[in-house]
C-alpha positions in Angstrom: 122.9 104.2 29.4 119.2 103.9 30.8 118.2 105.5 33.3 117.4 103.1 35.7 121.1 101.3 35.0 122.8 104.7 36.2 120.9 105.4 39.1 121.7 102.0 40.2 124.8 102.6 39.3 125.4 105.7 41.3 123.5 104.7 44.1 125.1 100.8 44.5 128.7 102.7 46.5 126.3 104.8 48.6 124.4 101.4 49.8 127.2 99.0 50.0 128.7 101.3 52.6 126.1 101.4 54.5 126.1 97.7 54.7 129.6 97.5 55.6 129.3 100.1 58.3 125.7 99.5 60.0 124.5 96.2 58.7 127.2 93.8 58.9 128.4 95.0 62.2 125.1 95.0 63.2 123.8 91.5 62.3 127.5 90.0 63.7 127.1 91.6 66.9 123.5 90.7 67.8 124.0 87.6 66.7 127.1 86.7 68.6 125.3 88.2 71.8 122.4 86.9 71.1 124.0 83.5 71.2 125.6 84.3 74.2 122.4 85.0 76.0 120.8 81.8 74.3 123.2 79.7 76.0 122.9 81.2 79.0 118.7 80.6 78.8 119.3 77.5 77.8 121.2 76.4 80.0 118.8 78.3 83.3 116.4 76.4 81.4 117.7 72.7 82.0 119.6 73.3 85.3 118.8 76.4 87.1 116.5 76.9 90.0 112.7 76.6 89.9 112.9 81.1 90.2 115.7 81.4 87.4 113.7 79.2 85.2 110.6 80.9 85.3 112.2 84.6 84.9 114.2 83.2 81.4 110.5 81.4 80.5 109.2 84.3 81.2 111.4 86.4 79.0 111.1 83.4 76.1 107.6 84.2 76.1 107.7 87.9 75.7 110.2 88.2 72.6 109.1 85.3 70.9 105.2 86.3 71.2 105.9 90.1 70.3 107.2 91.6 66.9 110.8 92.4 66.7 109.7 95.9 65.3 107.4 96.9 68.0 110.2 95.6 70.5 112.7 97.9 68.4 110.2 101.0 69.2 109.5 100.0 72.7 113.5 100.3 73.4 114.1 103.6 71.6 110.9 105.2 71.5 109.7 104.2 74.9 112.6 104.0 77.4 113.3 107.8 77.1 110.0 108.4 79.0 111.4 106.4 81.9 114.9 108.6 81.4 116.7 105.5 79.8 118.1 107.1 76.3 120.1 105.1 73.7 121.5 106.2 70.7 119.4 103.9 67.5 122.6 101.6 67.1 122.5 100.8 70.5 119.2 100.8 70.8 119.5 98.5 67.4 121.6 96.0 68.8 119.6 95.5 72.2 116.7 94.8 70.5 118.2 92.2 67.9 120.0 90.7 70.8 117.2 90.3 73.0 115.4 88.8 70.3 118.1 86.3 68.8 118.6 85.2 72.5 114.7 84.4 72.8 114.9 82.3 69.9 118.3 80.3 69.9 118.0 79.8 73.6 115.2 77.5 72.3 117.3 75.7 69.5 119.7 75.2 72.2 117.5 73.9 74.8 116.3 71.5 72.3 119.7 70.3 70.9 121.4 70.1 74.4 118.1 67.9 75.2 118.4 65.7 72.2 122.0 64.2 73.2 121.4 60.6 74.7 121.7 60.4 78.5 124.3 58.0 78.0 126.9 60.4 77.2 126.2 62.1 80.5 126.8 58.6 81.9 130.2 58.1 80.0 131.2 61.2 80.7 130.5 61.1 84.6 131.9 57.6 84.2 135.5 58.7 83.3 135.6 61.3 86.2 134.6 64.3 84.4 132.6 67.1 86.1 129.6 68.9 84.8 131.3 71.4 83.7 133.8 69.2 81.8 131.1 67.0 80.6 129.0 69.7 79.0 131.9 71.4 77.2 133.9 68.1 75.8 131.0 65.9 75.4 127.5 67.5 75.4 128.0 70.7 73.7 130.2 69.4 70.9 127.5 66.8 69.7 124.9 69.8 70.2 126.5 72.0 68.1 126.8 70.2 65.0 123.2 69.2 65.2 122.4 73.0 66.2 124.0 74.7 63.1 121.4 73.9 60.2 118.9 76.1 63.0 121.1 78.7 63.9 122.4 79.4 60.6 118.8 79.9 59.3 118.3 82.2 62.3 121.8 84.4 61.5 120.2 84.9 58.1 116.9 85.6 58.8 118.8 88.6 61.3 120.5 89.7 58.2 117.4 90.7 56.6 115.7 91.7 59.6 118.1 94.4 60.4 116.1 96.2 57.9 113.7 96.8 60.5 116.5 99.3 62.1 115.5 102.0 59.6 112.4 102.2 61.5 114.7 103.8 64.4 117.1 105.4 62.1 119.7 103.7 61.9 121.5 104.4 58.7 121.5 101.1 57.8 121.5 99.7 54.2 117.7 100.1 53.7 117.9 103.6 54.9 120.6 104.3 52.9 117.9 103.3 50.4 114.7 105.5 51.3 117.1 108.9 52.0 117.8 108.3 48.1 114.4 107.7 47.4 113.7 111.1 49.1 116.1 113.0 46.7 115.1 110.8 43.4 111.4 110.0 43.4 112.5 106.3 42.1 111.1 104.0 44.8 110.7 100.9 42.6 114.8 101.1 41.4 116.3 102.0 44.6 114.0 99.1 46.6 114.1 96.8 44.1 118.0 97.2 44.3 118.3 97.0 47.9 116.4 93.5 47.9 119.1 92.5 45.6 121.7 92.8 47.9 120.1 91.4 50.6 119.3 88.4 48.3 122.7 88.5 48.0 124.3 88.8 51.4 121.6 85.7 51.8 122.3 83.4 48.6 126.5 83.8 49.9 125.1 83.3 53.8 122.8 80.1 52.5 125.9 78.7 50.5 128.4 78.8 53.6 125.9 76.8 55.2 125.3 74.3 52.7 129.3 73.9 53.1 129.7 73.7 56.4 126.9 71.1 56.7 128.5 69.0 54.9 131.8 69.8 56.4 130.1 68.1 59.7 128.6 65.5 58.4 131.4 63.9 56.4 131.7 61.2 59.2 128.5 60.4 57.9 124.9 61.0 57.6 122.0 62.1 55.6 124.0 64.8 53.4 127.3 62.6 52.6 124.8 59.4 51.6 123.5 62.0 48.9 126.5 63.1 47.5 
């Protein structure tokens, strides 16, 4: 057998782990938080006080203008000094969640904006309250125009929770460079971790492909095609 086939080989359980016990995790919760505090933004954005919305602008501003890697070492690295300390998972997941909220707070903002102002209208119209209106009318239709965003965004976290090597987490790229240490094979070892990221994407991608059409088979660009 080559050598390159065995040391993948033997180092493919090793990384797969590591996926299923750092990365996964990882990219589901800040993702799911993230989404959390997206709404939330979104939502100060459109509706909350003049002070509320310039705090969550504010806070836009600073994780969309700054790299996710330098917010990653700001958290970790830098809150110690101020006698905050984290352990790098947590630290991990504050930074990805932070960061998926920046962003999806404006795919929200924008979706939630996008539905006509006429199903406000209906909605009021048949006695239902804001609340009522924006969880059985307005953020129904925003949702199905929100996915194609949001699911690009959930795989663009996948690969980015690479970055939380840099902090060391044990993550699946880590997993990769502490073999490297011991092997001296750089090229194998990182050439077979961006395989499985591929991977975990090309599945991620496909799911979304599905579930697109799923929602549009009332109609639509993607059911005309087919």
């Amino acid at each position: 057998m080559p050598h390159w086939l065995q040391l993948t080989l033997d180092s493919l359980p090793t990384l797969l782990w590591a996926a299923l016990i750092f990365t996964v995790p990882l990219t589901l919760l800040s993702f799911a938080f993230g989404l959390f505090v997206g709404l939330v933004a979104a939502l100060v954005r459109l509706f909350g006080p003049k002070p509320l919305v310039a705090v969550v602008r504010f806070y836009v501003w600073i994780f969309r203008g700054t790299p996710l890697l330098v917010q990653l070492f700001l958290i970790f690295y830098g809150l110690p000094s101020v006698g905050i300390l984290l352990d790098a998972f947590s630290a991990a997941l504050i930074g990805f969640t932070l960061n998926i909220g920046a962003y999806t707070s404006e795919i929200i903002r924008a979706v939630i904006g996008s539905v006509p102002k006429g199903q406000w209208e209906a909605a009021y119209s048949i006695g239902m309250t804001w609340g009522q209106a924006m969880r059985r009318t307005i953020l129904p239709q925003a949702g199905r125009v929100a996915v194609p965003p949001l699911s690009n965004t959930f795989i663009s976290l996948v690969k980015d929770t690479s970055l939380a090597a840099a902090i060391t987490v044990p993550e699946m790229f880590q997993a990769a460079q502490r073999i490297v240490a011991t092997t001296y094979e750089p090229l194998i070892l990182y050439v077979e971790a961006a395989a499985l990221y591929l991977a975990l994407s090309s599945v991620l991608s496909a799911l979304q492909t599905r579930l697109e059409k799923r929602l549009n088979r009332y109609g639509g660009f993607l059911e005309a095609r087919s």
